[in-house]
N, CA, C and O atoms as CSV, one atom per row, in Angstrom:
chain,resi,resn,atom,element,x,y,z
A,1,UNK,N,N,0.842,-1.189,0.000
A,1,UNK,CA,C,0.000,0.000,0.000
A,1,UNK,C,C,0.876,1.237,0.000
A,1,UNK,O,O,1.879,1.171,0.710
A,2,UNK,N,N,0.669,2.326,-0.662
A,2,UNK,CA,C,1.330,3.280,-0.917
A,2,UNK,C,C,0.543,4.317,0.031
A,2,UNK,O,O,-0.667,4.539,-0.020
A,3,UNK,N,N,1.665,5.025,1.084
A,3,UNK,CA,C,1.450,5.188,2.522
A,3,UNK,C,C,2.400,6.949,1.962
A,3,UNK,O,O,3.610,6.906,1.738
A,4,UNK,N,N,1.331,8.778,1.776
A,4,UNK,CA,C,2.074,9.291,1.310
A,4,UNK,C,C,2.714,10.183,2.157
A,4,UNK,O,O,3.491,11.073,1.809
A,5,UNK,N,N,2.317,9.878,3.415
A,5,UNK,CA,C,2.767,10.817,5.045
A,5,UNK,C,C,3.752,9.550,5.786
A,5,UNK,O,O,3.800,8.354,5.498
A,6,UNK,N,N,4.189,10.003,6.403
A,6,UNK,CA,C,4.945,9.302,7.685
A,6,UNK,C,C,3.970,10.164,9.253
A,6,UNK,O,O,3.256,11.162,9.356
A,7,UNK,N,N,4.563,8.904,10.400
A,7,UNK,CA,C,4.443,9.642,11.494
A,7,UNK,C,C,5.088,10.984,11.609
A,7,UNK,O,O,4.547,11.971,12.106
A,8,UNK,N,N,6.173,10.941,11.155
A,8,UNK,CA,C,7.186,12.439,11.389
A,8,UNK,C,C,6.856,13.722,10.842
A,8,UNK,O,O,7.167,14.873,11.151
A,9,UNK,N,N,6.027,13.135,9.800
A,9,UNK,CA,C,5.685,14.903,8.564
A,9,UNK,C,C,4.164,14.862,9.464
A,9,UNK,O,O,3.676,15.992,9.435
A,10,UNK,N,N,3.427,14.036,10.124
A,10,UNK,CA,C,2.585,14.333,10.376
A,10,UNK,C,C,3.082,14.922,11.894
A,10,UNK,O,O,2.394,15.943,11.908
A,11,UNK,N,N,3.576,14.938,12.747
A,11,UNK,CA,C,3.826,15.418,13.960
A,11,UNK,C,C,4.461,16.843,13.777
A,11,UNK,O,O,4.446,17.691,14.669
A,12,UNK,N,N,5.087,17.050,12.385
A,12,UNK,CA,C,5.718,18.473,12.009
A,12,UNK,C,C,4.574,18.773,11.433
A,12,UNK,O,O,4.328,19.799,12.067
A,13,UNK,N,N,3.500,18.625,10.554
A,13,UNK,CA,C,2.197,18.769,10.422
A,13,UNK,C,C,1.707,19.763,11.352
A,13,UNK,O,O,1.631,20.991,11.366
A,14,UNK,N,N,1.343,18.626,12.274
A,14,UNK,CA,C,0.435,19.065,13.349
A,14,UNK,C,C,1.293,20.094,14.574
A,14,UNK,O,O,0.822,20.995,15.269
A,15,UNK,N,N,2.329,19.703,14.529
A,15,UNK,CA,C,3.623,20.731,15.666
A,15,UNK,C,C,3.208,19.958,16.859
A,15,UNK,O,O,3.652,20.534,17.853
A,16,UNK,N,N,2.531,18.875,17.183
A,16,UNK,CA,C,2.657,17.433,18.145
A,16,UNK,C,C,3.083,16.502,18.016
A,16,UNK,O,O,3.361,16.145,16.871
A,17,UNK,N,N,3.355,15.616,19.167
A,17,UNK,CA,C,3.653,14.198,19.131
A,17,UNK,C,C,2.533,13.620,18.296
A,17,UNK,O,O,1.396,14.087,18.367
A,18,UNK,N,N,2.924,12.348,17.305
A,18,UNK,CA,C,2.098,11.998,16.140
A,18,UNK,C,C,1.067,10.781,17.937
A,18,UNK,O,O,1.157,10.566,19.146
A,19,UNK,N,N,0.354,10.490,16.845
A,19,UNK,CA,C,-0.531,9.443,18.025
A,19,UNK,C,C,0.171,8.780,17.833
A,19,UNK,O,O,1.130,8.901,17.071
A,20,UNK,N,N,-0.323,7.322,18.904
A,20,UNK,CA,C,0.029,6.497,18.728
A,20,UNK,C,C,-0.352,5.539,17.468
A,20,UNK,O,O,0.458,4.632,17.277
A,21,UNK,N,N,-1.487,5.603,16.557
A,21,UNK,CA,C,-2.075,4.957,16.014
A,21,UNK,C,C,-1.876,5.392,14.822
A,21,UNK,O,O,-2.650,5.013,13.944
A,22,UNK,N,N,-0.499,6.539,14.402
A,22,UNK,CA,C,-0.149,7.631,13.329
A,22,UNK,C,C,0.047,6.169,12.183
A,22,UNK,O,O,-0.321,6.648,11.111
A,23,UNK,N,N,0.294,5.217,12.010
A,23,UNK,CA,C,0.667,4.373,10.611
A,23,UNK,C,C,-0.767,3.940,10.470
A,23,UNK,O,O,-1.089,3.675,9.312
A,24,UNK,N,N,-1.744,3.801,11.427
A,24,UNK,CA,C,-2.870,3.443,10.649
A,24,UNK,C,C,-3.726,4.972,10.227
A,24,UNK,O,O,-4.424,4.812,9.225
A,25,UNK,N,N,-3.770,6.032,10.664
A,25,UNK,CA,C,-4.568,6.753,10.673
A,25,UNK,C,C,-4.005,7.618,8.854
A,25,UNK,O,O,-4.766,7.884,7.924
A,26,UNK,N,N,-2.660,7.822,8.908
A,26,UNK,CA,C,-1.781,7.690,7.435
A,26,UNK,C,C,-2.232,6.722,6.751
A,26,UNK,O,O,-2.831,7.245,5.811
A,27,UNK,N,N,-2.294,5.672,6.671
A,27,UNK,CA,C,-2.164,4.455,5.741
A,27,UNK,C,C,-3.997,4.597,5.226
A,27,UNK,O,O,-4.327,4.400,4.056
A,28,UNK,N,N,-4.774,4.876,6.062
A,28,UNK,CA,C,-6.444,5.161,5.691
A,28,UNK,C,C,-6.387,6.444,4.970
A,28,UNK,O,O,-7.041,6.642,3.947
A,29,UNK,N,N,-5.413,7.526,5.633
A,29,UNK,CA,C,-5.582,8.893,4.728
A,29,UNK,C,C,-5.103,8.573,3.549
A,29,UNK,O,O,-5.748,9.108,2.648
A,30,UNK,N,N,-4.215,7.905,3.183
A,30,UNK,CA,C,-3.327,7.837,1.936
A,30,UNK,C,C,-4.542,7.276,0.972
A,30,UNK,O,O,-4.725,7.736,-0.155
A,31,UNK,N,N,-5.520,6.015,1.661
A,31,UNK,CA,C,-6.076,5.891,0.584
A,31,UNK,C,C,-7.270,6.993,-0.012
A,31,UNK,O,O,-7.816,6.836,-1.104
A,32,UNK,N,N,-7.505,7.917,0.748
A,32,UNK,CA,C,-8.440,8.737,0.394
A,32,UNK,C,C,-7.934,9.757,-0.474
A,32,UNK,O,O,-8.587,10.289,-1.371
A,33,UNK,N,N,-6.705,10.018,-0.163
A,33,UNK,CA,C,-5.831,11.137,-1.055
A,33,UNK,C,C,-5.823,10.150,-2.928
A,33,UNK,O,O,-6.063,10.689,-4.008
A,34,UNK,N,N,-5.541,8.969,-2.741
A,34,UNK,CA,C,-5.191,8.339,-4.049
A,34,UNK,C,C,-6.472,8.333,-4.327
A,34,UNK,O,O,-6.803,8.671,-5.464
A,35,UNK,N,N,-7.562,7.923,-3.294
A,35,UNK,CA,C,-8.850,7.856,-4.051
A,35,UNK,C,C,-9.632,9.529,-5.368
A,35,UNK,O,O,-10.266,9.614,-6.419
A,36,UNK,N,N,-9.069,10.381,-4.446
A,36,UNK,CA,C,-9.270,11.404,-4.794
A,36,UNK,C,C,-8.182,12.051,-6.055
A,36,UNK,O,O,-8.523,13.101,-6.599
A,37,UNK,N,N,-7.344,11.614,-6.325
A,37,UNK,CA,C,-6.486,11.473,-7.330
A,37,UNK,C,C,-6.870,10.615,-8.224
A,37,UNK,O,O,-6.680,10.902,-9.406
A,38,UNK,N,N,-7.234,9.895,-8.022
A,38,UNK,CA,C,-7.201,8.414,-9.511
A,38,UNK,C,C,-7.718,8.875,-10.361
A,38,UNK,O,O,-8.048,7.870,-10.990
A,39,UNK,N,N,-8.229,10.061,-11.150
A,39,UNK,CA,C,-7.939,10.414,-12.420
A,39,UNK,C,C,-7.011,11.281,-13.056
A,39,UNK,O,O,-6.969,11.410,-14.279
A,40,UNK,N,N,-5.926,12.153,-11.901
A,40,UNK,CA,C,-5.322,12.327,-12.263
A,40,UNK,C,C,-3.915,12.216,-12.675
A,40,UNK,O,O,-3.069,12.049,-11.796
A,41,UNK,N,N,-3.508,12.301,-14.114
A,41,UNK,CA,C,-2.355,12.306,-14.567
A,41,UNK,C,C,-0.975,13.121,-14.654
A,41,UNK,O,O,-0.736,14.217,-15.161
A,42,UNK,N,N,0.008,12.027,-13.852
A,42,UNK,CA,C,1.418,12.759,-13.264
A,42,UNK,C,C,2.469,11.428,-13.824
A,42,UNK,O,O,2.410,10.199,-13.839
A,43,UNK,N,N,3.071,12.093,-14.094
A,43,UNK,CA,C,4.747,10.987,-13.854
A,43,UNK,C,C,4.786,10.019,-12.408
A,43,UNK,O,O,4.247,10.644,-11.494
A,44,UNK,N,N,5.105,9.150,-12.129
A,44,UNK,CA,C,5.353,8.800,-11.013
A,44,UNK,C,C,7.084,8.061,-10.648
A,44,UNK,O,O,7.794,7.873,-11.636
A,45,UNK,N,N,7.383,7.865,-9.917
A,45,UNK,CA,C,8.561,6.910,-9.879
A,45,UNK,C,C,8.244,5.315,-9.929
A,45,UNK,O,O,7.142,4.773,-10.003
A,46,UNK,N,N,9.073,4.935,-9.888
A,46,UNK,CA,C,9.131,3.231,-9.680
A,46,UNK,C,C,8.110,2.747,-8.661
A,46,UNK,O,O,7.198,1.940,-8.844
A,47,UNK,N,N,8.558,3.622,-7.169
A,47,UNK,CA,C,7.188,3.270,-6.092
A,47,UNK,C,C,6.065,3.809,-6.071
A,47,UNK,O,O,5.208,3.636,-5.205
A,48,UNK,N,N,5.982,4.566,-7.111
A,48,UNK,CA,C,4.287,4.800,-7.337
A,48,UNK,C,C,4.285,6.518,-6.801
A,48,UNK,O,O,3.211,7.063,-6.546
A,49,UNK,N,N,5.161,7.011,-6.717
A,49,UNK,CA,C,4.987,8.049,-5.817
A,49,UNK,C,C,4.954,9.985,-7.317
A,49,UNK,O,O,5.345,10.340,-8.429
A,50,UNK,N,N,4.573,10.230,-6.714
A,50,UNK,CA,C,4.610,11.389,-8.074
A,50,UNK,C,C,5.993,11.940,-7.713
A,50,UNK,O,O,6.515,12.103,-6.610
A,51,UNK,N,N,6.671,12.306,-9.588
A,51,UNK,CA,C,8.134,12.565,-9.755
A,51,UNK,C,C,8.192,14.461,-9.189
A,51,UNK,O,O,9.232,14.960,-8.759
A,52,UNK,N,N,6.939,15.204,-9.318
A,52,UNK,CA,C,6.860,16.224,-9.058
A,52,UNK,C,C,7.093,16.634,-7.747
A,52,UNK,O,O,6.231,16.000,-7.137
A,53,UNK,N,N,7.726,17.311,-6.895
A,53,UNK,CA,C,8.090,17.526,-5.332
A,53,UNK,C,C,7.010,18.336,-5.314
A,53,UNK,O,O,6.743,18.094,-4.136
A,54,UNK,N,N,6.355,18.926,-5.563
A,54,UNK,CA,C,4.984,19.705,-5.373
A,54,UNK,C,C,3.456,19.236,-5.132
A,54,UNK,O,O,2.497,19.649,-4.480
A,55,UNK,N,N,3.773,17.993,-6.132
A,55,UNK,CA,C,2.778,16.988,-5.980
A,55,UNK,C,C,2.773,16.126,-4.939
A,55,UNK,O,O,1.960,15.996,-4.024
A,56,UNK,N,N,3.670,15.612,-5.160
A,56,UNK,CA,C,4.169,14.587,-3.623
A,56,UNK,C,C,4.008,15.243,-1.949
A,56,UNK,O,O,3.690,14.678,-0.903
A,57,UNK,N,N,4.375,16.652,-2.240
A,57,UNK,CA,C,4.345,17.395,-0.833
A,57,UNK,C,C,2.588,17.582,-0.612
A,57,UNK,O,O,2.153,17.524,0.538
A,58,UNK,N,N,1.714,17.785,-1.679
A,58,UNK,CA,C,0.600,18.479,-1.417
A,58,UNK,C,C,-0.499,17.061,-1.472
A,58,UNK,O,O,-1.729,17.104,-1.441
A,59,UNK,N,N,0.476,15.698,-1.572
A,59,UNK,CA,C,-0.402,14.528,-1.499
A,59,UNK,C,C,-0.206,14.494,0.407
A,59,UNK,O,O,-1.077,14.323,1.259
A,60,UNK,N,N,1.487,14.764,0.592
A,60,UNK,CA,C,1.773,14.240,2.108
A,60,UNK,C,C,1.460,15.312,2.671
A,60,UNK,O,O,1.695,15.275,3.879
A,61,UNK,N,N,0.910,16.511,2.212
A,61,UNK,CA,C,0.588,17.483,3.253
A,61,UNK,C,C,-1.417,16.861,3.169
A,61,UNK,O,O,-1.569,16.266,4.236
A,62,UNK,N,N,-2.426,16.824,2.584
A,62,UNK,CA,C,-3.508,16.170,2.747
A,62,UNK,C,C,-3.662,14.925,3.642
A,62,UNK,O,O,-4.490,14.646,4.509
A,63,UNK,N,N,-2.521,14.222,3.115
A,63,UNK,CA,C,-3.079,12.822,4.164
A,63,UNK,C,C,-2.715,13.622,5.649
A,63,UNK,O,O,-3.539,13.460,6.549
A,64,UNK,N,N,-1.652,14.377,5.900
A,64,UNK,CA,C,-1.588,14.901,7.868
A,64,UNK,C,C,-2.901,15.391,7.441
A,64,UNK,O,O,-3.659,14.487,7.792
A,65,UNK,N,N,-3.622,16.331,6.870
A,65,UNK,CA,C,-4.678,17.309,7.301
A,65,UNK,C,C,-5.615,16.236,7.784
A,65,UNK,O,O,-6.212,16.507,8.826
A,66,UNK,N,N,-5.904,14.846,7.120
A,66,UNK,CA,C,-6.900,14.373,6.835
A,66,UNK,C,C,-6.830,13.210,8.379
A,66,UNK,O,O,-7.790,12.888,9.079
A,67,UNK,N,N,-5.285,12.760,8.554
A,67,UNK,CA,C,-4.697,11.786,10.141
A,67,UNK,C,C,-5.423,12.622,11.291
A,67,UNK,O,O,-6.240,12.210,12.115
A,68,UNK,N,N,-4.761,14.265,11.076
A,68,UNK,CA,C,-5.054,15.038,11.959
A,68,UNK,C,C,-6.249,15.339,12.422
A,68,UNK,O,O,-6.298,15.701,13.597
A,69,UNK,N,N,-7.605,15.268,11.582
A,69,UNK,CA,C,-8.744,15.439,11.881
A,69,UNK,C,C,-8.971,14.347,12.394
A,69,UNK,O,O,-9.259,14.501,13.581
A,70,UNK,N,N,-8.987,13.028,11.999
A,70,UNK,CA,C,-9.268,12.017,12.794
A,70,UNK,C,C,-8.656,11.926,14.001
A,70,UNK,O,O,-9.373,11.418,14.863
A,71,UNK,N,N,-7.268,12.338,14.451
A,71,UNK,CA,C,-6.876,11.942,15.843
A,71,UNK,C,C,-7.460,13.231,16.310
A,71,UNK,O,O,-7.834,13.003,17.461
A,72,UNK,N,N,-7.705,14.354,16.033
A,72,UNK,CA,C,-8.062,15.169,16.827
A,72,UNK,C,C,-9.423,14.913,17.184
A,72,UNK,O,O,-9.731,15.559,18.185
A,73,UNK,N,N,-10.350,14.208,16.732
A,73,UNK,CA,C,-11.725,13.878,16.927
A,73,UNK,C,C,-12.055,12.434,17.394
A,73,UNK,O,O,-13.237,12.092,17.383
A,74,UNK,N,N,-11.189,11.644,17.765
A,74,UNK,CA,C,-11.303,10.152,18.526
A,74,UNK,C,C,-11.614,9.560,17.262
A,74,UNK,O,O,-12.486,8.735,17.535
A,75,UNK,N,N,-11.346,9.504,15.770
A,75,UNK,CA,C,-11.738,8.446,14.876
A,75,UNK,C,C,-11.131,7.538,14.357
A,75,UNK,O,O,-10.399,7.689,13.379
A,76,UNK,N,N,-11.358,6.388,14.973
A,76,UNK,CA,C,-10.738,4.941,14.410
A,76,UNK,C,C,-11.050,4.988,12.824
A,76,UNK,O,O,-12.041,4.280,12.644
A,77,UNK,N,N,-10.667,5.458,11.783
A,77,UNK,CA,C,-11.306,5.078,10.089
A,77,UNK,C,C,-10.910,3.668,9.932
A,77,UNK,O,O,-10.770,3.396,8.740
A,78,UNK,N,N,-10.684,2.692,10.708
A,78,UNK,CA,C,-10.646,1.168,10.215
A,78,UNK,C,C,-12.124,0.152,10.509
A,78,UNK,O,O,-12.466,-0.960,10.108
A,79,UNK,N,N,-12.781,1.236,11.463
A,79,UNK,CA,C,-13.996,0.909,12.011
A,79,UNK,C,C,-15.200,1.602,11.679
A,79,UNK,O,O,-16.275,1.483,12.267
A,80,UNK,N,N,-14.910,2.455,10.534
A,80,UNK,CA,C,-15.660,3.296,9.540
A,80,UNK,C,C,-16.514,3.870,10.655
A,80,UNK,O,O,-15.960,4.245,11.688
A,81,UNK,N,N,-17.939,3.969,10.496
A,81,UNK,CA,C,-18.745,5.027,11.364
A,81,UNK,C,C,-18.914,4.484,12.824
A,81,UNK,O,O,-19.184,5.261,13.740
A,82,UNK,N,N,-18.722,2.909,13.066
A,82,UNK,CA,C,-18.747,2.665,14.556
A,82,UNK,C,C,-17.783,3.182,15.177
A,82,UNK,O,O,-17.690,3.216,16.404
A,83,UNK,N,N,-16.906,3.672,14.311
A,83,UNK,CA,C,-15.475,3.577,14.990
A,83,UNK,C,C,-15.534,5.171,15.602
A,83,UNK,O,O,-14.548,5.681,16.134
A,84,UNK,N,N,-16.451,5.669,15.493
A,84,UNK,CA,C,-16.707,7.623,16.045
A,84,UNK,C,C,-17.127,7.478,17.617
A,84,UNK,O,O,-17.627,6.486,18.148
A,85,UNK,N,N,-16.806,8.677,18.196
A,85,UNK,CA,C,-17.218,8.584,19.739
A,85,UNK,C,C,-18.832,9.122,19.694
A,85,UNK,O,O,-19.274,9.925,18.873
A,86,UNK,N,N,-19.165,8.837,20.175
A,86,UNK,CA,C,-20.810,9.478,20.313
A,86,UNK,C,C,-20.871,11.068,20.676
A,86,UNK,O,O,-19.887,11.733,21.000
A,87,UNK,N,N,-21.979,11.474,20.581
A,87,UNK,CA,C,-21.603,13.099,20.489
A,87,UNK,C,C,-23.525,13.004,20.854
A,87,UNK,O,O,-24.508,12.588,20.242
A,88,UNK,N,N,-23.281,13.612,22.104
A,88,UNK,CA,C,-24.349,14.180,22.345
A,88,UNK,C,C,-24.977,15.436,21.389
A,88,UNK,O,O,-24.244,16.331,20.970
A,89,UNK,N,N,-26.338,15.385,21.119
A,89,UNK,CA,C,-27.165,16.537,20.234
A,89,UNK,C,C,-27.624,17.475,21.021
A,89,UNK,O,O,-27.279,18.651,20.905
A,90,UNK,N,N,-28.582,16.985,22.044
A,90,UNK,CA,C,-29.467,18.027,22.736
A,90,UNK,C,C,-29.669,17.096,24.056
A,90,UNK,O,O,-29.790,15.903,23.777
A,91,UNK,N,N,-29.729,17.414,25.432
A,91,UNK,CA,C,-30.203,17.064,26.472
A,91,UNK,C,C,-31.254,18.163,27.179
A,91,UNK,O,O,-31.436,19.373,27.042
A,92,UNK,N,N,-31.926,16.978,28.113
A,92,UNK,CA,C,-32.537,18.100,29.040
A,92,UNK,C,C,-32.481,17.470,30.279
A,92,UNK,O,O,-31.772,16.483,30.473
A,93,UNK,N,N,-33.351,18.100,31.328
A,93,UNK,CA,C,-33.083,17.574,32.295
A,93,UNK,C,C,-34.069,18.533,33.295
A,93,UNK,O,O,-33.889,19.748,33.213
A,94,UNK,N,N,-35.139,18.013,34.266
A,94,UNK,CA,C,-35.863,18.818,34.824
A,94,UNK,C,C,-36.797,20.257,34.049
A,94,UNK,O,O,-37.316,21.230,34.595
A,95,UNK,N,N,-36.751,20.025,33.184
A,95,UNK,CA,C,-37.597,20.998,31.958
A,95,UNK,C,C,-36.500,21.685,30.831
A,95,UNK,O,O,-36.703,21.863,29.630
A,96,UNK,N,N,-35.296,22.004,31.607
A,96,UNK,CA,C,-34.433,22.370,30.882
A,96,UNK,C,C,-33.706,21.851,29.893
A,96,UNK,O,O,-32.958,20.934,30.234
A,97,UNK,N,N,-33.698,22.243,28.472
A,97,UNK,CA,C,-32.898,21.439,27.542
A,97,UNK,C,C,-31.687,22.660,26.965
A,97,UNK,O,O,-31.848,23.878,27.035
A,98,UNK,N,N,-30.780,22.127,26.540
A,98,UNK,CA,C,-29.292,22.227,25.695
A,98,UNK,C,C,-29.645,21.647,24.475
A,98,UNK,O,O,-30.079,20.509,24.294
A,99,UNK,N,N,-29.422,22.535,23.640
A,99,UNK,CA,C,-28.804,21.989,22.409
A,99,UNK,C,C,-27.381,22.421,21.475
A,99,UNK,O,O,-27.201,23.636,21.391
A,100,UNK,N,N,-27.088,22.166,21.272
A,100,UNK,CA,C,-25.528,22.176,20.699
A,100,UNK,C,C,-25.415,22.288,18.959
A,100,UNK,O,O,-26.361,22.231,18.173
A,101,UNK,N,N,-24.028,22.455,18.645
A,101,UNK,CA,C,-23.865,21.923,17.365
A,101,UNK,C,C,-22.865,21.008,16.965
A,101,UNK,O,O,-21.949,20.971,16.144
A,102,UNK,N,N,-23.385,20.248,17.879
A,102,UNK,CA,C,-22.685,18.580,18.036
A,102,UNK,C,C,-23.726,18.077,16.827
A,102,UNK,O,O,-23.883,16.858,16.903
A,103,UNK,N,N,-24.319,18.558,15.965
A,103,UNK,CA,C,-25.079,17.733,14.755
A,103,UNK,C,C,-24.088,17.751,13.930
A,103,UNK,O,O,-23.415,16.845,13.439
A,104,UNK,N,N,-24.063,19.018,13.812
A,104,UNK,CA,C,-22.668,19.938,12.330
A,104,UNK,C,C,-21.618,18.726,12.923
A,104,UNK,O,O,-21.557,17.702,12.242
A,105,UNK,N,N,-20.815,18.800,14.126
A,105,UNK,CA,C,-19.956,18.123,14.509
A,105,UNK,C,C,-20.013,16.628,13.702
A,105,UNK,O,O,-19.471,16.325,12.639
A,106,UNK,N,N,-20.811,15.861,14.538
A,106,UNK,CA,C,-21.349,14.918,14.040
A,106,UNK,C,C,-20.926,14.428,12.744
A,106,UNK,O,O,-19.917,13.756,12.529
A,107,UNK,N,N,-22.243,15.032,11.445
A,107,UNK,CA,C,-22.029,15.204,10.256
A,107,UNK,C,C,-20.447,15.553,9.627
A,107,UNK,O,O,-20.346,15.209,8.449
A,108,UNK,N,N,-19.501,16.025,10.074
A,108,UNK,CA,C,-18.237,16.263,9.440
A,108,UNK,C,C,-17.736,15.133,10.031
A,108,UNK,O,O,-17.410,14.269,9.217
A,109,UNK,N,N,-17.609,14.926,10.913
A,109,UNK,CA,C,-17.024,13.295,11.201
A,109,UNK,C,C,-17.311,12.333,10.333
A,109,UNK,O,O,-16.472,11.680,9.713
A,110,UNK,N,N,-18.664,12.200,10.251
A,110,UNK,CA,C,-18.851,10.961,9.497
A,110,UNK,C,C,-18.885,10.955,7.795
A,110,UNK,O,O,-19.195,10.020,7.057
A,111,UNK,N,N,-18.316,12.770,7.324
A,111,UNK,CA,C,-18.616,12.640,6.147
A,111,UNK,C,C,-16.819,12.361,5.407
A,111,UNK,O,O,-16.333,12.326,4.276
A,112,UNK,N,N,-16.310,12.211,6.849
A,112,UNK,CA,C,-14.257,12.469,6.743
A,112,UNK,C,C,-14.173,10.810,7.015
A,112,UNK,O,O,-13.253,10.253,7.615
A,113,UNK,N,N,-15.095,10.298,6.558
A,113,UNK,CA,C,-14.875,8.362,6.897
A,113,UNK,C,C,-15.203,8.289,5.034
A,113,UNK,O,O,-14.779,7.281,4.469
A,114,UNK,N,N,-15.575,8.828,4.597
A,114,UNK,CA,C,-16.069,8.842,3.058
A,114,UNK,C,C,-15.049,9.463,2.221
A,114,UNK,O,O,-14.550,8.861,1.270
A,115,UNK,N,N,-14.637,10.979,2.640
A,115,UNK,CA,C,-14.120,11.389,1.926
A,115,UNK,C,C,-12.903,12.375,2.334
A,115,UNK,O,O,-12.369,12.033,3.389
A,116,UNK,N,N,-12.413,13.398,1.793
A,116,UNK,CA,C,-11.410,14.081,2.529
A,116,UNK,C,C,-11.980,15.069,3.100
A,116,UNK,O,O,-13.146,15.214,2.734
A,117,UNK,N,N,-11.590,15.861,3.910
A,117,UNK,CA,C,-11.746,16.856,4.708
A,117,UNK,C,C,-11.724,18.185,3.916
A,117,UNK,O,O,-10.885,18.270,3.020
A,118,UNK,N,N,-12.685,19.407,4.179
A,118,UNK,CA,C,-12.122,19.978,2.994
A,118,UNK,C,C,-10.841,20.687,2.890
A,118,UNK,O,O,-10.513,21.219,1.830
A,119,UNK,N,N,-9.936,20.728,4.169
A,119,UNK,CA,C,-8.958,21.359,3.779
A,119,UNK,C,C,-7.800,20.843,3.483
A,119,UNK,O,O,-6.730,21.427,3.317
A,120,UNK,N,N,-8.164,19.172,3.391
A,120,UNK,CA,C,-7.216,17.861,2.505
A,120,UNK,C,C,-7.479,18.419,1.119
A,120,UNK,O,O,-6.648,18.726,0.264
A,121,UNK,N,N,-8.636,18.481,1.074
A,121,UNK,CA,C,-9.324,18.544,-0.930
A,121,UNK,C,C,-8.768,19.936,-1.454
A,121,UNK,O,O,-8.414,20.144,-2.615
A,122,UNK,N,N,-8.746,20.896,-0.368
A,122,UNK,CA,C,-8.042,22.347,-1.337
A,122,UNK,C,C,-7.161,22.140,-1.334
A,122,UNK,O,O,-6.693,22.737,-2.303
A,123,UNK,N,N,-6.023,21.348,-0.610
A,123,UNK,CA,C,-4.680,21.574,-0.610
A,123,UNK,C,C,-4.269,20.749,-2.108
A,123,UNK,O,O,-3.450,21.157,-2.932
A,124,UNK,N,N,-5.035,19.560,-2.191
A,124,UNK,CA,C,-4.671,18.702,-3.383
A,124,UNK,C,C,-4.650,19.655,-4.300
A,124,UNK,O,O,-3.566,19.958,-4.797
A,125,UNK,N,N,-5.935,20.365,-4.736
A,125,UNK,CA,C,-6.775,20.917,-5.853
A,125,UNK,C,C,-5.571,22.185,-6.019
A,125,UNK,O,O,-5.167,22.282,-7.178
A,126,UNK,N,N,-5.006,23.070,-5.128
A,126,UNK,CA,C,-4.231,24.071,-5.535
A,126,UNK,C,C,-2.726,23.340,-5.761
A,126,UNK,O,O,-1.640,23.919,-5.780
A,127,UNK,N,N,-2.931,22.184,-5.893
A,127,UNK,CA,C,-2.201,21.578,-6.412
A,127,UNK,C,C,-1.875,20.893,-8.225
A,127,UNK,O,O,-0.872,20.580,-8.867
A,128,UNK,N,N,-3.205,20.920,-8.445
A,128,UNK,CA,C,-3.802,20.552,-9.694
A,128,UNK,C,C,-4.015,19.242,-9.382
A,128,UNK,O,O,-4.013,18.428,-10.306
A,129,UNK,N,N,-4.205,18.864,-8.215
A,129,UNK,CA,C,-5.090,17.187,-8.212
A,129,UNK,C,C,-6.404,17.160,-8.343
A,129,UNK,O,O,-7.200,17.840,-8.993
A,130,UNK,N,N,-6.523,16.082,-7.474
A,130,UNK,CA,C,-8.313,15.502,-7.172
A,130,UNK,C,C,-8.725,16.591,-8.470
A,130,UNK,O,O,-9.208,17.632,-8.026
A,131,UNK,N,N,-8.649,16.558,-9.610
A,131,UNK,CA,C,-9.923,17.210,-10.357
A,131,UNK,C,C,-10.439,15.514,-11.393
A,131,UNK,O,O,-9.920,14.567,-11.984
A,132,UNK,N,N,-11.942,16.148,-10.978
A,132,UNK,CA,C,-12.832,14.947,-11.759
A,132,UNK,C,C,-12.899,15.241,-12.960
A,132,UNK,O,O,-13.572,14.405,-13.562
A,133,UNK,N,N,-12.348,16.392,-13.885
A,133,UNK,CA,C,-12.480,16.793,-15.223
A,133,UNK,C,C,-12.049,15.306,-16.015
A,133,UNK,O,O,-11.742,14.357,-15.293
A,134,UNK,N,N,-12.041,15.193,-17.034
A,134,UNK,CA,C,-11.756,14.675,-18.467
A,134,UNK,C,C,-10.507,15.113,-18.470
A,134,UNK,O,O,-10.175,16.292,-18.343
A,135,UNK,N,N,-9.623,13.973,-18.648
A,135,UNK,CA,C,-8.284,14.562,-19.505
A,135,UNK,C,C,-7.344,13.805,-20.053
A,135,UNK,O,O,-6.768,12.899,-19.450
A,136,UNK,N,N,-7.099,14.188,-21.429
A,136,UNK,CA,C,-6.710,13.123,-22.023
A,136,UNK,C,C,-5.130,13.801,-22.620
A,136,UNK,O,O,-4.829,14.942,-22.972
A,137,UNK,N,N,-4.187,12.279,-22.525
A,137,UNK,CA,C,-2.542,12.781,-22.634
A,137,UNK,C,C,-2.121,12.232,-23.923
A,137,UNK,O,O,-0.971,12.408,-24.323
């Protein structure tokens, strides 16, 4: 599997200690970054990796954005949506209720088990990736 972050670019990423769980939480981002790439056309090397240092940086700078949201939000992505912590919506209690925007919350969690985050997807895109256009070489 072609893995386009390390623990290390992600801990200089983030300016923290990477988690503990940094090779799986990389190895799930990587596939979302390629997923989001697979129509587009680059040179690559022998290991699959793009020959462009611009490309390559703005694949390994997406997968940290994309590790980082998940460790910053408790998400296992090997356990797809079970794998989220529960998130209270609204309580009450004696007549009184709370409501929150633990929905919004919610909803971006489970939409970063599908796809990239959006500030994985701009970084690709001002890159000239992830575009779904037509293009022929």
């Amino acid at each position: 599997m072609l893995v386009y972050a390390t623990a290390v670019d992600l801990a200089t990423w983030t300016k923290t200690p990477a988690p503990d769980n940094a090779d799986i939480l990389l190895r799930e981002a990587s596939i979302l970054v390629a997923d989001a790439c697979l129509a587009d056309i680059y040179d690559t090397t022998p290991d699959h990796m793009p020959t462009d240092p611009s490309l390559r940086e703005a694949m390994r700078d997406a997968t940290c954005v994309q590790a980082a949201f998940w460790a910053d939000n408790g998400i296992n992505p090997t356990k797809g949506r079970a794998g989220m912590d529960e998130i209270v919506v609204s309580s009450s209690i004696d007549g009184a209720s709370e409501t929150t925007n633990a929905g919004e919350l919610e909803a971006a969690k489970a939409s970063s088990m599908d796809g990239l985050v959006p500030t994985a997807l701009r970084l690709l895109r001002f890159a000239g990736l992830a575009s779904n256009a037509v293009q022929s070489w």
